[in-house]
N, C-alpha and C positions, 0 to 999 in steps of 0.2 A: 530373536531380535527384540531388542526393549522397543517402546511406543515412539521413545525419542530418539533413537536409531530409523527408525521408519519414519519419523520425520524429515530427521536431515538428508536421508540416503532420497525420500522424494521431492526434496527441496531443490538438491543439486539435481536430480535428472531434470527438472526442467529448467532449473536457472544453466548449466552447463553449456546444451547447443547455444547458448547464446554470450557468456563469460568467455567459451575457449578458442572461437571464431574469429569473436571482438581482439582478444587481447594480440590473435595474430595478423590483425588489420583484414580478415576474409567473411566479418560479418554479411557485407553486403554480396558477395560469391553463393555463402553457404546457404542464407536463411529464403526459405521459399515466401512469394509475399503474395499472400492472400487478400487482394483490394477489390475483387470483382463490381459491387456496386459503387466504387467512388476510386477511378485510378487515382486521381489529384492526391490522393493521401500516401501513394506509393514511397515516396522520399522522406516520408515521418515514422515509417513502421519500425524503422531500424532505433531511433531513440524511446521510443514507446517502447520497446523489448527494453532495452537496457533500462530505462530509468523503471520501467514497473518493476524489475527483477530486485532492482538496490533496494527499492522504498520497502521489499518485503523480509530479505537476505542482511542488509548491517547491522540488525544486532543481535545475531547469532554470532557475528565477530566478536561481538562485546564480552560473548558470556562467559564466566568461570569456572572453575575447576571440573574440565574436561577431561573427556578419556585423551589417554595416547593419543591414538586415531583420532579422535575428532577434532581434535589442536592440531592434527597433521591438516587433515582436512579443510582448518579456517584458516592455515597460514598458506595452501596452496589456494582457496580461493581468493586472500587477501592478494597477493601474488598478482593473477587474474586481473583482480580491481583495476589496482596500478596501472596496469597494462592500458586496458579497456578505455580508463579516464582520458589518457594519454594520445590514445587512439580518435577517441569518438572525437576531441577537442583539435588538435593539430591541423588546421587546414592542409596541410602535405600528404596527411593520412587518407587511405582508398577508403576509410570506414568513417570518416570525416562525418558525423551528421549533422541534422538540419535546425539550428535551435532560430531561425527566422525566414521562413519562407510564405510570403501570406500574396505572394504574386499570384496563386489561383484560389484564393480567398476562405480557405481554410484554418489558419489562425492556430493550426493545432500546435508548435512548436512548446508554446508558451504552458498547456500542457502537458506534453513532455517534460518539459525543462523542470516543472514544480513535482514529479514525482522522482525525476532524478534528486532533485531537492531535498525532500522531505527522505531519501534515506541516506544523504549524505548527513542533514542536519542529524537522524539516528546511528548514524557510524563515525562521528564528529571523533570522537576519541581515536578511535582504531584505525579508521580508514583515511580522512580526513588530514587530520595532524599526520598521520606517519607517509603520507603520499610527496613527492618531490614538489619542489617549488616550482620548476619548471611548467611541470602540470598543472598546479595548484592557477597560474595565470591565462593558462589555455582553459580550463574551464569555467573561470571567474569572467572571464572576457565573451565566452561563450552563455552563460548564465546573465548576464547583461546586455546582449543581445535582443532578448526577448522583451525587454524592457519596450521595444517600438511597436509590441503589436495588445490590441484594447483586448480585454477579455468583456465577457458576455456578463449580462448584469443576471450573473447567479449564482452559482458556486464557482466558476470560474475567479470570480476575483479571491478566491481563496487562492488559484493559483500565483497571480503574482502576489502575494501579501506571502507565502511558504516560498517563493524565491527569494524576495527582499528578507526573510528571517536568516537564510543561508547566507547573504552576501553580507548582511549584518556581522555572523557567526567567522563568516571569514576574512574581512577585509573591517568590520569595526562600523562601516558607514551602510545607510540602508535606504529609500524611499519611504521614508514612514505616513506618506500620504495611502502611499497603498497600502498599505498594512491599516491603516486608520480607518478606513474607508469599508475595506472586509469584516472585521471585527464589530463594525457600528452596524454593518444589515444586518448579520447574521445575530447579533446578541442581543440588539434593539429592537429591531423590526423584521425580521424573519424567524421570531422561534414560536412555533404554533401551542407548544404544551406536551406533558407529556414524556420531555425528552427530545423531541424531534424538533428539526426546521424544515420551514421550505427551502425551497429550491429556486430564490427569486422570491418574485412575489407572490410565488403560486406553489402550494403543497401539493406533490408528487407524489403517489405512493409505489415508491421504487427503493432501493439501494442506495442512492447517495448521499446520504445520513451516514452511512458506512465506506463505502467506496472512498470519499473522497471530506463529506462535512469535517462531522467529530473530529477523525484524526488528524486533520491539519488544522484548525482551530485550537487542538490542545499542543499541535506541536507549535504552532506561532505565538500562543502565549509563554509556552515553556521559554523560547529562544528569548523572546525581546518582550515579555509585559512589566518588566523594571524599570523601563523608560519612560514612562508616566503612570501616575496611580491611577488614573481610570484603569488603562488594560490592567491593572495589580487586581482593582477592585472586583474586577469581571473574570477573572482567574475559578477564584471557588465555583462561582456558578457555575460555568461553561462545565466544569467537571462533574458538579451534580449532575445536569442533566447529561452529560455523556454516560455515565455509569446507572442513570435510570436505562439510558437507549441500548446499553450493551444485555441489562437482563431481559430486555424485550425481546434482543436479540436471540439469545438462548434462548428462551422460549420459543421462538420460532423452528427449532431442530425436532424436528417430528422424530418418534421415537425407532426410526429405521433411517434415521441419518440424510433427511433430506429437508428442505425447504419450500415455501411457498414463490411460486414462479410469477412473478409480479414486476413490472415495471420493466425497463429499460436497461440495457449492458449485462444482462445475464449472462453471456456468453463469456464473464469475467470471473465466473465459476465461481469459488470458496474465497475469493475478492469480495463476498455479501457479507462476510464475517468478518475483514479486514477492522472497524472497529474494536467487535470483542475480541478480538486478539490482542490490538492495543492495549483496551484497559485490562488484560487478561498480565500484557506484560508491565505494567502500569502496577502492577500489584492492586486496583482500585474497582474490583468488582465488587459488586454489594453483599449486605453479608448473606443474605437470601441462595446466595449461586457460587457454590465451591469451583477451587481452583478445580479440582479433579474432574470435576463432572463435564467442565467446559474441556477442559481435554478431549476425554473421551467421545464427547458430543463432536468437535471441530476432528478428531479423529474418523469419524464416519462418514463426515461430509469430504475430507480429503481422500480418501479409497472410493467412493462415490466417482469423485472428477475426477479420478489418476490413474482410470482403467488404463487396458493396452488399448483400447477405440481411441481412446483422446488425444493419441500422438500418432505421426507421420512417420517413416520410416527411417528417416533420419532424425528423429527426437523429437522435432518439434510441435507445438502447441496445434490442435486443429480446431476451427471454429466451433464452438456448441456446446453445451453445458456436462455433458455425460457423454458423449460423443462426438461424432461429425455430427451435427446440426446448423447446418450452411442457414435452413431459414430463421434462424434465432438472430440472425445478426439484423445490427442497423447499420446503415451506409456509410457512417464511421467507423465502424469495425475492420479491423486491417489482422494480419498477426499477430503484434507486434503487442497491440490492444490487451492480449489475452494473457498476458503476465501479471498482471495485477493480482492473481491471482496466489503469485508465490506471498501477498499481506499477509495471508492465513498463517504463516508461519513466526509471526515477531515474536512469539514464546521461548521459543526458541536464545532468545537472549538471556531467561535465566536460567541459572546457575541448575544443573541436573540436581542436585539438593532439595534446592527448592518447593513448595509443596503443588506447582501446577504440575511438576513431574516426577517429587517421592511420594505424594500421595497415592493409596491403594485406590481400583476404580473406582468411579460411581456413575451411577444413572444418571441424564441430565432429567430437568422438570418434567418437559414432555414425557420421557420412559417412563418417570417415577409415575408418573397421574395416569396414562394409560395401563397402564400395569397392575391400577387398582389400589396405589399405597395413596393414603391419606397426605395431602400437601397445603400447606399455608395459603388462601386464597391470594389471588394478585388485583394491585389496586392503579389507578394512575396517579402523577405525580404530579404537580405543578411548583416551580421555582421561578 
């Protein structure tokens, strides 16, 4: 089995129990929902599976010149999609979910709603466009829903500013106060140096720089910073310092394929790489850090998190990083939560040609430096 066979074959074991459920309206039957510290969340877990699934899985749709099989593979999960969109949106539908429920003050729909987002805005071509119309107004309608509930002054307002990029994307019109608004703390007044921001007003030393900053900052300038030359202006930057914060990231892969366990929402596994996976698919790592090596590096951390401990008996995600680790979570942590973790995979969008996946292996930094070989010291950066 090639590296990228073992990709997609553990991509779909865990995007599956949740793609084949959905598309037959029995998500809510099938998936077991893990809320123990916060039931109030139990009615979110089901879009929180689906929308983390997508944000990681469309653009592997994208990619080209696949094998047989793996073209068979994207047109049956594309298939799925359709289904799924159709389902979660349709208020008729048993799998009907929740994109506004803040009657018990939990706000979380909004998001949901920005990570189904942000992988529709990456499956725009393939999923998107070729989805029914019919659909296409069930979901739109359902994506502006979320519009009535405030997000939290942090990275949250990344979440609406990555919805309004999508309803921009699809219907032409967008709230660009929110989007305006995101863009100004994060690129003004929340980037600490380095490469990183906080998280609000206060630097975190956790994951979401990766989880959820970078990548939706570069996707919300991608969709809509042609609409005024400040966001044009703020474009290059944003991306220097993302492609500083992705080699951080690598270097963080200790040379037995793990990580430092730091901060908040761990239990969203190889979701800590979500970033450098992006700029990995970005073609925009620096030149310091080969495609190859990031492979092979996000290749260890994914056999890491994709033992047989990390799944339920029926396929599903079980809380914990390397296993059941029930006390890793936080009180928002549900099932549903733990998909975030199929990010690790947006490689997966180029073309098997390509050199993150013809290239022969390599060591990432860490191996190389433990192992004794001589390496370019590392410096920080400021933009």
């Amino acid at each position: 089995m090639t590296t990228r066979e073992y990709w997609v074959n553990t991509m779909l074991k865990i995007a599956m129990p949740v793609l084949k459920p959905l598309s037959e309206g029995n998500l809510r039957k099938e998936m077991p929902v893990d809320t123990i510290l916060n039931e109030r969340r139990t009615d979110s877990t089901y879009l929180e599976a689906f929308g983390r699934t997508m944000t990681g899985i469309t653009p592997w749709l994208n990619s080209k010149n696949c094998s047989k099989e793996e073209e068979e593979k994207k047109r049956e999960v594309l298939e799925l999609i359709h289904k799924c969109l159709k389902n979660m949106s349709d208020p008729k539908s048993s799998d009907k979910m929740n994109f506004l429920d803040d009657d018990n003050g939990v706000y979380q729909p909004i998001v949901d709603a920005a990570f189904l987002a942000l992988g529709l805005i990456r499956g725009y071509e393939t999923v998107w466009k070729t989805c029914p119309e019919d659909t296409k107004k069930l979901v739109i309608a359902a994506m502006k829903a979320s519009r009535a509930q405030k997000p939290w002054y942090s990275n949250w307002l990344l979440f609406s500013a990555v919805i309004e990029a999508f309803l921009y994307l699809a219907e032409g019109e967008c709230d660009r106060m929110r989007i305006d608004y995101a863009l100004k703390e994060f690129t003004k007044h929340w980037y600490v140096g380095d490469g990183c921001y906080s998280d609000g007003e206060a630097y975190h030393c956790d994951y979401y720089n990766s989880f959820v900053i970078q990548p939706m900052l570069l996707c919300v300038l991608d969709t809509v910073s042609g609409m005024y030359d400040e966001w044009v202006q703020v474009k290059d930057l944003t991306l220097k310092r993302a492609r500083r914060y992705a080699t951080i990231l690598e270097k963080m892969i200790s040379p037995e394929g793990t990580f430092p366990i730091t901060g908040r929402s761990i239990c969203y596994r190889m979701g800590a790489f979500h970033h450098l996976a992006d700029i990995a698919l970005r073609e925009q790592l620096e030149e310091d850090v080969s495609p190859a090596s990031v492979r092979c590096a996000l290749t260890q951390i994914i056999e890491r998190c994709t033992t047989d401990d990390n799944f339920d008996e029926k396929g599903y995600l079980k809380i914990g990083l390397c296993s059941y680790q029930p006390s890793m979570r936080e009180e928002y942590i549900t099932t549903g939560s733990l998909y975030l973790c199929e990010s690790v995979f947006l490689p997966l969008g180029l073309s098997p040609d390509n050199a993150f996946w013809s290239d022969k292996d390599e060591k990432w930094s860490s191996a190389k430096i433990w192992s004794g070989e001589d390496f370019k010291a590392d410096h920080s950066a400021d933009f």
